[in-house]
C-alpha positions as CSV (number, residue, x, y, z in Angstrom):
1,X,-165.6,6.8,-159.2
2,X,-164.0,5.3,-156.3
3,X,-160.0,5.2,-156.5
4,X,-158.9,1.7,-154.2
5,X,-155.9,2.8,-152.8
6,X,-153.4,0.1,-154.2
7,X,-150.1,1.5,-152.7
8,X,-151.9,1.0,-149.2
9,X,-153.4,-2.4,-150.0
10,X,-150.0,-3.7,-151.4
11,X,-148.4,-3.1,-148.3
12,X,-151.0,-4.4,-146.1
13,X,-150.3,-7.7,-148.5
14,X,-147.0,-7.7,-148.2
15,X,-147.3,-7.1,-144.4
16,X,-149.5,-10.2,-144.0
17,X,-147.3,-12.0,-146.2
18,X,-144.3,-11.1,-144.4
19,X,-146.0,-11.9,-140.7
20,X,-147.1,-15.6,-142.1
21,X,-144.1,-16.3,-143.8
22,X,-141.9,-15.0,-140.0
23,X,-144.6,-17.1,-137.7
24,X,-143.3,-20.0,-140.0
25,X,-139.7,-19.2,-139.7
26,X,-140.0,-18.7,-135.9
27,X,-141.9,-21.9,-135.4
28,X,-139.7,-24.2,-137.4
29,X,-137.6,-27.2,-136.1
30,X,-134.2,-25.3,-137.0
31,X,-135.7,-21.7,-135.0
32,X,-136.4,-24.3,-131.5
33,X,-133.5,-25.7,-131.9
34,X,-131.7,-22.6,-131.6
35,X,-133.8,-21.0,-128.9
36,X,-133.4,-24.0,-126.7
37,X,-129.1,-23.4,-127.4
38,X,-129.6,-20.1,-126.1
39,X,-131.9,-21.0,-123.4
40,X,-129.3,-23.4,-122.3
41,X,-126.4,-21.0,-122.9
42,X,-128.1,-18.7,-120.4
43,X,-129.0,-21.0,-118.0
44,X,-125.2,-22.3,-117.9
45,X,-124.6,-18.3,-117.5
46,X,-126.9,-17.7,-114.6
47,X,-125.0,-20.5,-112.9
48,X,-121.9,-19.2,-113.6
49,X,-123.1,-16.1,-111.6
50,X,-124.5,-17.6,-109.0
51,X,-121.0,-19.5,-108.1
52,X,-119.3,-15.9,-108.3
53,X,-122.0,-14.8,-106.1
54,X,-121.7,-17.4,-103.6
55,X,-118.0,-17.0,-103.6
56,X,-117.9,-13.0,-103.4
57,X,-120.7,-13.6,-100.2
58,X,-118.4,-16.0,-98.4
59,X,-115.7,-13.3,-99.1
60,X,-117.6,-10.6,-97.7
61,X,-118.6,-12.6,-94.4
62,X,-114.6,-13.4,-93.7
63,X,-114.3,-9.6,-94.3
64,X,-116.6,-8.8,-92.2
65,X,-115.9,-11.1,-89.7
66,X,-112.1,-10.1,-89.4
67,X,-113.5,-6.3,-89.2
68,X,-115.4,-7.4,-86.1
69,X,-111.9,-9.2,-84.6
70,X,-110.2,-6.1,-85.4
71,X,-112.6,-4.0,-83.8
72,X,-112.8,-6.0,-80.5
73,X,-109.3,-6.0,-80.3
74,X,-108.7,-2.4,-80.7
75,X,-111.3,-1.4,-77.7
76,X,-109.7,-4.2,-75.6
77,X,-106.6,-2.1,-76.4
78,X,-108.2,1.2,-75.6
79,X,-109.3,-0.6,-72.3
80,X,-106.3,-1.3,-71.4
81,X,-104.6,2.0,-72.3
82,X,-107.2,3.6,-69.9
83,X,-106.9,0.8,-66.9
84,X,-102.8,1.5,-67.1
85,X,-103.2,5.3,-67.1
86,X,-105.8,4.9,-64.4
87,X,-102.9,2.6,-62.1
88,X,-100.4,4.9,-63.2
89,X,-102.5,8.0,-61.7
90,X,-103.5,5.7,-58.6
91,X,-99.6,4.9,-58.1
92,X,-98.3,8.7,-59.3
93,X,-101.3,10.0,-55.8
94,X,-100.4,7.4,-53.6
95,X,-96.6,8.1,-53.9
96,X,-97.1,12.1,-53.2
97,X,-99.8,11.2,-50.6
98,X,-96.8,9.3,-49.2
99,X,-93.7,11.9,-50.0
100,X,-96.2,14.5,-48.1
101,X,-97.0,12.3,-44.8
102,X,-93.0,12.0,-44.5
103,X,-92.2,15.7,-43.9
């Protein structure tokens, strides 16, 4: 005698059951309706972060930019620091060069 396994036939049943019955559920008028509201609701999202991106990009370029000014300005300093020592060295020789040619 051959035992059919109805525990394991009832749930492969049900399983089709359930599957036909959530194709029809996820195809319906009311389940489009809502996937198009989220679809929209992410779409307005991604725009939302796309402005904040923008903004935080134009951010960064005046940071950088500003870094750069900063920069220049500091070795233009630096330059000058060494061009006034350098005269001041120049003028510091030339006066002892001149104190010792005197006596």
């Amino acid at each position: 005698m051959s035992r059919v396994p109805w525990g394991k036939l009832g749930l492969f049943a049900g399983g089709v059951l359930f599957g036909t019955a959530g194709i029809k559920i996820l195809s319906s008028q009311d389940a489009k309706k809502c996937y198009t509201n989220a679809t929209a609701a992410v779409l307005r999202a991604k725009d939302s972060v796309m402005e904040t991106v923008t903004t935080v990009r134009e951010n960064c370029d005046d940071i950088l930019s500003d870094a750069k000014e900063i920069n220049a300005e500091r070795v233009a300093a630096d330059a000058e620091a060494v061009i006034s020592d350098a005269a001041e060295s120049i003028i510091e020789d030339a006066a002892e060069a001149i104190d010792k040619s005197e006596k």
